[in-house]
C-alpha positions as CSV (number, residue, x, y, z in Angstrom):
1,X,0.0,0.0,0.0
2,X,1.2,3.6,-0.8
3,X,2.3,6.3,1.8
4,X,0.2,8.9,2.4
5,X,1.9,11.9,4.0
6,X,0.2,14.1,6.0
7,X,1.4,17.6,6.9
8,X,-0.2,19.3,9.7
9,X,0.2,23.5,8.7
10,X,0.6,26.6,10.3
11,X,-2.2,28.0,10.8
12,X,-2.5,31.3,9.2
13,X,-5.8,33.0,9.6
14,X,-5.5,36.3,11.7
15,X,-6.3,36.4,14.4
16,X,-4.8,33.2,14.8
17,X,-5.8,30.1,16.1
18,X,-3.5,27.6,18.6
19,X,-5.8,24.6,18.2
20,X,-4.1,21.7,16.2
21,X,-5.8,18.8,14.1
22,X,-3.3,16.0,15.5
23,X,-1.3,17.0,19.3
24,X,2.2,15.4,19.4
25,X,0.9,12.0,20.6
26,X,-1.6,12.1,18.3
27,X,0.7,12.0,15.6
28,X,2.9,9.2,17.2
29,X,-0.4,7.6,17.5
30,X,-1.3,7.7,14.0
31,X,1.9,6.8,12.6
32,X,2.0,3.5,14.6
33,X,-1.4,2.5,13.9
34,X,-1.2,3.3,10.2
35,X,2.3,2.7,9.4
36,X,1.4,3.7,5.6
37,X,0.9,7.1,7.2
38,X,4.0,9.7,7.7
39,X,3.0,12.8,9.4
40,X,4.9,16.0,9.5
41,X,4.6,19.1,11.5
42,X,5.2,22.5,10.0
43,X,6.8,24.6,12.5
44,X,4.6,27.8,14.5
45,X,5.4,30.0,17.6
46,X,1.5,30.6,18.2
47,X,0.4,26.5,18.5
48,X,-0.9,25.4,21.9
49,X,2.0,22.6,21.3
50,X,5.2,23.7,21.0
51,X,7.5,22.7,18.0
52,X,9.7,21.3,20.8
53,X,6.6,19.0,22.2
54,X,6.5,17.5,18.6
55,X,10.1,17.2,18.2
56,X,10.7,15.0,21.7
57,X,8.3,12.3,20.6
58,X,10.2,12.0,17.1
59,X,7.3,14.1,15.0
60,X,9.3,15.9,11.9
61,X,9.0,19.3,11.5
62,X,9.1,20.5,7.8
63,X,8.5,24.4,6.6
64,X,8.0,23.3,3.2
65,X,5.4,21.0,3.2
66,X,4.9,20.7,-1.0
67,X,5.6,17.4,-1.3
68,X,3.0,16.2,0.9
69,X,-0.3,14.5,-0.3
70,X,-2.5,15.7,2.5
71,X,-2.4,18.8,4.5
72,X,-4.8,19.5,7.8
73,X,-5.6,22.6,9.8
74,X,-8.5,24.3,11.5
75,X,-9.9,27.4,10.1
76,X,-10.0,28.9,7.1
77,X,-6.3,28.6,4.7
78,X,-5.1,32.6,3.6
79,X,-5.6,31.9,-0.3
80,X,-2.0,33.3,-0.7
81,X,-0.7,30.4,1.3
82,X,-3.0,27.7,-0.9
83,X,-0.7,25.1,-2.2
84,X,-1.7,23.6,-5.8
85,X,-2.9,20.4,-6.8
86,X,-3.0,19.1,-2.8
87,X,-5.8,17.4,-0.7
88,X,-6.5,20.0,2.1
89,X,-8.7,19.8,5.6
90,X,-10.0,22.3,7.4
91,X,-13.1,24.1,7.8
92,X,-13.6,26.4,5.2
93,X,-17.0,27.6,6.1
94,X,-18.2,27.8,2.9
95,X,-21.2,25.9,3.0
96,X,-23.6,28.6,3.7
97,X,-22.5,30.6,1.0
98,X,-21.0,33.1,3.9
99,X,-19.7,36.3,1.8
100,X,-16.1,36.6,3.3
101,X,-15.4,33.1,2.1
102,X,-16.0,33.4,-1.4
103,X,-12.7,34.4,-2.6
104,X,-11.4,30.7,-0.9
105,X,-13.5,28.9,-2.8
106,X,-12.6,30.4,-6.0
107,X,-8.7,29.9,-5.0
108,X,-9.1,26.1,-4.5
109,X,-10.9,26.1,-7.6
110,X,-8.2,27.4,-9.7
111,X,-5.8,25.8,-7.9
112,X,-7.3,22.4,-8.3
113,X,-7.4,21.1,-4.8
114,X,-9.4,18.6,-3.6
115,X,-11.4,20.5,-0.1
116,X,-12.7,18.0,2.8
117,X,-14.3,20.4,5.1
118,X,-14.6,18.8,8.8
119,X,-18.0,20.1,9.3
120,X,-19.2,17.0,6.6
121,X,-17.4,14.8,7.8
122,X,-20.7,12.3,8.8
123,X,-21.2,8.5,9.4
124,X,-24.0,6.6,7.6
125,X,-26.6,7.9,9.6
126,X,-25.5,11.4,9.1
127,X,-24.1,12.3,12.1
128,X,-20.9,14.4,12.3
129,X,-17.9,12.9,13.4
130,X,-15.4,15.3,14.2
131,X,-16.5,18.4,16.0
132,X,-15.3,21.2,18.8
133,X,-18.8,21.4,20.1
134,X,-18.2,19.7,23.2
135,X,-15.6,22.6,24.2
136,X,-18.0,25.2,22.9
137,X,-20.1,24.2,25.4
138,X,-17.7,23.7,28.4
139,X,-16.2,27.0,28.1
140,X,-19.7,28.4,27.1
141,X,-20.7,27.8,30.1
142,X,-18.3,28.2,32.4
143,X,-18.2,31.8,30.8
144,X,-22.1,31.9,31.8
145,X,-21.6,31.5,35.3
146,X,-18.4,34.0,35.1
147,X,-20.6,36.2,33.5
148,X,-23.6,36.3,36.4
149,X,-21.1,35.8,39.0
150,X,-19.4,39.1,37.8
151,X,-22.5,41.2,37.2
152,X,-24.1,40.1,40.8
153,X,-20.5,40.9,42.2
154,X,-20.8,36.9,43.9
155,X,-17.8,35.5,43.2
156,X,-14.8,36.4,40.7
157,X,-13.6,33.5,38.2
158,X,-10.1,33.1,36.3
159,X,-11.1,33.5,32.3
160,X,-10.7,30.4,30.8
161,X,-8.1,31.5,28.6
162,X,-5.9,32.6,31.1
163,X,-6.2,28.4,32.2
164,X,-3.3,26.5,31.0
165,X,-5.6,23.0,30.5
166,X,-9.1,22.4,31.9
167,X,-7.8,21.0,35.0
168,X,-6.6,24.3,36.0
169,X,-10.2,26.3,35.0
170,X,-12.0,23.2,36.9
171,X,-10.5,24.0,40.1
172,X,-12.2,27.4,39.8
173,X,-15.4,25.6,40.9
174,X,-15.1,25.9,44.4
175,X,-15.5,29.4,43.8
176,X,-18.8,29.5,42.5
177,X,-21.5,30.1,45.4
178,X,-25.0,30.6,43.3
179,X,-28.2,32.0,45.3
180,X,-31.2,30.1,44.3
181,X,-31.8,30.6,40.3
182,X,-33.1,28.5,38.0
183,X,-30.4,28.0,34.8
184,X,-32.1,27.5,31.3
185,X,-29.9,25.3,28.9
186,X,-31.4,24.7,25.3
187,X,-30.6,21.6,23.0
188,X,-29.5,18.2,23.1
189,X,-26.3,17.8,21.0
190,X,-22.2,18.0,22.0
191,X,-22.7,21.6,23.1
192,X,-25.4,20.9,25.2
193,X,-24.0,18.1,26.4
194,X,-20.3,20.2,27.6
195,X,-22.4,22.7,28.9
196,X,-24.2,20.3,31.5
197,X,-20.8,18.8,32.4
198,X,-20.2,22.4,33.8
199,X,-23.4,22.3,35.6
200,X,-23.0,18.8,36.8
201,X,-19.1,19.2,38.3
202,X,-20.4,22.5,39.7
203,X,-23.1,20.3,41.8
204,X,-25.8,22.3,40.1
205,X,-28.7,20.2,39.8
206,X,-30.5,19.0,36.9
207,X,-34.6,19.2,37.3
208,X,-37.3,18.4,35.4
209,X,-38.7,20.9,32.8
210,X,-42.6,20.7,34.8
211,X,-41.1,21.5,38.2
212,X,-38.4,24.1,36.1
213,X,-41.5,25.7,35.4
214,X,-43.8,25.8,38.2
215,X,-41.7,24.8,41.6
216,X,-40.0,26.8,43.4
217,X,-36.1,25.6,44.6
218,X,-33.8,26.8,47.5
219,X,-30.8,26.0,46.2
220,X,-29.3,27.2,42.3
221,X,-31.2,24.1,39.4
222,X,-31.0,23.5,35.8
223,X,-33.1,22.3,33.0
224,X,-31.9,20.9,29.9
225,X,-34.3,22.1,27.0
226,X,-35.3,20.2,24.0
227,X,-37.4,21.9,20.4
228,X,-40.6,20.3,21.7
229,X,-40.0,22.2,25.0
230,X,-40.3,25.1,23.6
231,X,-42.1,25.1,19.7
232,X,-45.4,23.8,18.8
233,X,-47.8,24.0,15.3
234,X,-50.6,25.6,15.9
235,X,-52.5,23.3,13.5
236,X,-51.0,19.9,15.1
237,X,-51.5,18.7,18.5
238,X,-48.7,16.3,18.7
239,X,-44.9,16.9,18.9
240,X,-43.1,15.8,15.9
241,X,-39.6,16.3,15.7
242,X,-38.9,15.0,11.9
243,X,-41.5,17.5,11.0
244,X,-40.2,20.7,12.9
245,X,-36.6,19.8,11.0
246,X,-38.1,19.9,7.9
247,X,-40.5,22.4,8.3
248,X,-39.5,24.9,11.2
249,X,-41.2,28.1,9.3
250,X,-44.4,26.4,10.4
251,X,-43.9,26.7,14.0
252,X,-43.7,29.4,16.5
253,X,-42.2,29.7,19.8
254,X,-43.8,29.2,23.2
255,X,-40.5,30.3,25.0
256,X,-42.4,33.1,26.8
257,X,-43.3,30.4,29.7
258,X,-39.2,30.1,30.3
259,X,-38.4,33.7,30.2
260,X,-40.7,34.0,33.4
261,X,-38.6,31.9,35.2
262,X,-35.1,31.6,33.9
263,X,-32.3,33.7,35.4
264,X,-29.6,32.5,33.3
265,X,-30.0,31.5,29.7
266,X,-27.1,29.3,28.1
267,X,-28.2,28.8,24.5
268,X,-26.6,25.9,23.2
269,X,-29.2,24.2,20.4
270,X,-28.7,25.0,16.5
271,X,-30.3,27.1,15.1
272,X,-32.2,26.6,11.3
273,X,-32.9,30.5,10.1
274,X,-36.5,29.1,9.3
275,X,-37.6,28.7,12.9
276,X,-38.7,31.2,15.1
277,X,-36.4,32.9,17.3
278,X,-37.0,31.9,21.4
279,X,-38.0,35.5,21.8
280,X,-38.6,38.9,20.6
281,X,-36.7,42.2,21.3
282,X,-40.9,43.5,22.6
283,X,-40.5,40.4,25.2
284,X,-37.6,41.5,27.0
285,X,-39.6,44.9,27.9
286,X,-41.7,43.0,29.8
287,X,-42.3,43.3,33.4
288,X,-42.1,39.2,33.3
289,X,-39.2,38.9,31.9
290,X,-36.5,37.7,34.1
291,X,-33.4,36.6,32.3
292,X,-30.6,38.7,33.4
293,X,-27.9,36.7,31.4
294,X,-27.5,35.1,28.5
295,X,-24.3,33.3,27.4
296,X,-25.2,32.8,23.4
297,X,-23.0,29.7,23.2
298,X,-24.3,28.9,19.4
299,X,-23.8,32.9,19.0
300,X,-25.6,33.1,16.1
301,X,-25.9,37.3,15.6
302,X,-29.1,37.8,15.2
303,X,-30.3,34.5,15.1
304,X,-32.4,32.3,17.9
305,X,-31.7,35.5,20.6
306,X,-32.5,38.5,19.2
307,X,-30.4,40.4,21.8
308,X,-27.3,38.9,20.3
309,X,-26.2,42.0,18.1
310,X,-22.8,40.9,17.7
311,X,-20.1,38.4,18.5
312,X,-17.5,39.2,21.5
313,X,-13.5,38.0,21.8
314,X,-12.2,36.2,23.8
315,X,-10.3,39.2,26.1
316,X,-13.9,41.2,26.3
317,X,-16.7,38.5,26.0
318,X,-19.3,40.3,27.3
319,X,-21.4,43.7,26.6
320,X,-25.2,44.8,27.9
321,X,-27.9,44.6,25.8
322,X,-30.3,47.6,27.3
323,X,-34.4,46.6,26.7
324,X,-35.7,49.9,27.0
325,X,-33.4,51.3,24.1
326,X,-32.7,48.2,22.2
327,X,-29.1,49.7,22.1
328,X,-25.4,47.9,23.3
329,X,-24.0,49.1,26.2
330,X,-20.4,48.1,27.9
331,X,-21.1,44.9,30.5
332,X,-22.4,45.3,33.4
333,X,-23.3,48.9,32.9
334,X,-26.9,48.7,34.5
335,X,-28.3,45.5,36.5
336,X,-31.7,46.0,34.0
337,X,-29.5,45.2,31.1
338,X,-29.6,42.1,30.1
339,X,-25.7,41.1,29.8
340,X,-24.6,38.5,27.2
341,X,-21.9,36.4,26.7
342,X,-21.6,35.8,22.5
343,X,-17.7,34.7,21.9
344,X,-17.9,32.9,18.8
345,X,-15.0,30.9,18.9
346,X,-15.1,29.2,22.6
347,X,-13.1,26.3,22.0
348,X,-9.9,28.4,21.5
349,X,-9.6,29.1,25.2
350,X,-9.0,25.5,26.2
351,X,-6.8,24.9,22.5
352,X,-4.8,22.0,24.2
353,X,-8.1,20.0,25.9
354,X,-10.0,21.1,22.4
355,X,-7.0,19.8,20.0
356,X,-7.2,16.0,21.8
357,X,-10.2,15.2,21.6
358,X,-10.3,16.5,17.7
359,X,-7.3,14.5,16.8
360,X,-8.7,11.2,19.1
361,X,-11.8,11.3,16.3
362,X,-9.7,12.2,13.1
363,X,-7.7,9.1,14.0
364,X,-10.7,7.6,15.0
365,X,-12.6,7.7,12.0
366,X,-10.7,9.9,9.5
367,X,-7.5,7.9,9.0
368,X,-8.9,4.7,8.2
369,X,-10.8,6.2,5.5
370,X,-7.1,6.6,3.9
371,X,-6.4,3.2,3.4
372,X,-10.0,1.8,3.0
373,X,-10.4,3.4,-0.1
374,X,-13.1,5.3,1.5
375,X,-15.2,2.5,2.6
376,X,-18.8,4.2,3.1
377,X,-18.3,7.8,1.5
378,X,-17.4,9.3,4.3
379,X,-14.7,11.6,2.6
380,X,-16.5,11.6,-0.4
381,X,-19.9,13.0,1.3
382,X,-17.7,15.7,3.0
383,X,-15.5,16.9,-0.6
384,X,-16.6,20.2,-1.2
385,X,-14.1,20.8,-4.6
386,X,-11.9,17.9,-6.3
387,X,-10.6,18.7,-9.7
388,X,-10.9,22.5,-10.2
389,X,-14.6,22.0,-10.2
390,X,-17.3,21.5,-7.0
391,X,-18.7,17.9,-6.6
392,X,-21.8,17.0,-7.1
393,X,-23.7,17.7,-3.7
394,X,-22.3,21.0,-3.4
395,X,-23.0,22.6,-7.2
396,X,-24.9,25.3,-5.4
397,X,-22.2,27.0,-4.6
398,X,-20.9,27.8,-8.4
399,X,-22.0,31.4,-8.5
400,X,-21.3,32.2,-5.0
401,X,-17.5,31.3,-6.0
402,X,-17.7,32.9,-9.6
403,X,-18.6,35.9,-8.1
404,X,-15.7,36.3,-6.3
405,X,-12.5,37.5,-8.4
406,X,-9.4,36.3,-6.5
């Protein structure tokens, strides 16, 4: 069987990223469970893994990576740094057609490269394989509780990117001393799912959505809320959750029954533009409405929370969102504000935690697809561009990339 070498690039997008596909052991890994497999490491001063942490366990580090046959990062590739004719992985964020892509696509059309984009990257039953969502949702939420903690002045917490691993952000814990609230946490996926770990090691506990709603607690509880939770069709009495996926437009949100009762809101469920947003802008001037903060972990602007005007970094994640005026004012500026937490790229501030458990499911189920001759499609299924033209599946996206003059 032929080699396949695999570089692992620099990542070049600005700002810049310190996540990595494969850690160091994750390339020793690889190589010893696919000996066909040779992975190299182009060398970067910004990676959560040093070039030294690579070098100790025998992992080559190449600047020119050209005569590689695959190359793998994380976000978008600089189309200047675009090497021709080469299999690249990362995500391109294409898909969606989103405007300040465009010119990408175009590139690694003319440049005949073959695109595999993580985010379709699905087994047979369609469900994605590889994924940061479980650290959007850990450091989601432990930004969440910073968050209230800060505006209620209860307890102060170490930013999570100030945490060298998740160990160290864990043992900020013991801090957090919560007066009786009631903690709303939406959808039922990875992100969901690291957001409740949160909750859980925090010895928050989990209730049921009836006595969420109508029972009163003396001690700080969560709810984990699913579509059907908070959607219905007017026209059908039963919950059907094949037919609010394909048909969210005909549904409308009963969310109003949470916002009486929820303190903190940690938004972790996708988000289809069709279905109606949890709330409206109106609702929050309500003298009902009790959510305080809101840590948009999906931080879609303007998408499911309408009071999500804009994305936050890292170093500033918060800003006040003032109901009366509709207008953005700095965090914590007025305890009627509703504060929200909208980073949009959480996983970054636990890069070395993030980066293993992304290269434990490439080399889980991306790597055998090398030498299987892609038994199943997977690769195939997830090939945006192969041959200077798009594939099949993804022919939609033709004019989006001839608009864009490279």
């Amino acid at each position: 069987m032929e080699k396949v070498k695999i570089g692992i690039i620099r990542e070049g997008k600005i700002p810049v990223d310190k996540r990595v596909p494969l850690t160091p052991k994750k390339c020793e890994e690889a190589m010893q469970e696919f000996p066909e497999a040779e992975v190299v490491v182009q060398p970067s001063e910004v990676r959560c893994f040093t070039d030294e942490e690579y070098a100790e366990l025998g992992i080559a580090l190449q600047q020119d990576l050209s005569d590689c046959d695959v190359l793998m990062g994380v976000k978008e590739v600089p189309v200047d740094q675009l090497l021709p004719n080469k299999t690249y992985f990362f995500f391109s964020h294409t898909i969606k057609k989103q405007p300040h892509n465009a010119k990408l696509l175009r590139a690694v059309l003319d440049k005949n490269i073959t695109l595999i984009d993580y985010e379709l990257l699905t087994n047979a039953q369609g469900q994605r394989v590889v994924a940061f969502g479980r650290y959007a949702g850990i450091v989601g939420a432990y930004n969440g509780i910073l968050t209230y903690g800060k505006k209620w002045k209860l307890f102060d917490l170490k930013p999570a990117y100030l945490c060298h691993e998740m160990e160290d952000m864990q043992e900020e814990y013991f801090k957090v001393k919560l007066p009786p609230i009631k903690i709303a946490v939406t959808g039922g996926g990875r992100v969901a799912g690291g957001a409740m770990e949160v909750l859980e090691k925090m010895e928050i506990r989990k209730v049921s959505v009836f006595d969420y709603l109508y029972k009163q607690f003396n001690e700080p509880v969560y709810a984990q809320l699913h579509s059907g939770d908070y959607n219905n069709r007017p026209d059908v009495e039963v919950w059907d959750s094949p037919d609010f996926y394909a048909h969210p437009e005909l549904y409308q949100s009963t969310f109003r029954k949470f916002t009486k009762v929820t303190d903190l809101l940690l938004a972790c469920a996708y988000w289809d533009p069709r279905a109606p947003k949890l709330f409206s802008e109106e609702d929050t001037r309500q003298p009902d409405f009790k959510i305080d903060t809101i840590a948009d972990i999906t931080c879609d602007v303007d998408g499911s929370i309408p009071t999500t005007k804009r994305a936050t970094t890292i170093p500033e994640p918060a800003y006040d969102y003032n109901p009366e005026t509709g207008e953005l004012e700095p965090a914590y500026s007025r305890k009627d504000n509703i504060t929200i937490m909208a980073v949009d790229n959480l996983p970054c501030e636990l890069p070395r935690n993030a980066s293993r458990d992304f290269g434990r499911n490439i080399i889980d189920y991306v790597f055998p697809q090398f030498f299987n001759n892609d038994e199943g499609g997977m690769l195939g299924r997830a090939t945006i561009a192969k041959g200077g033209k798009l594939t099949e599946r993804y022919k939609y996206l033709q004019e989006y990339a001839e608009a864009a003059a490279v």
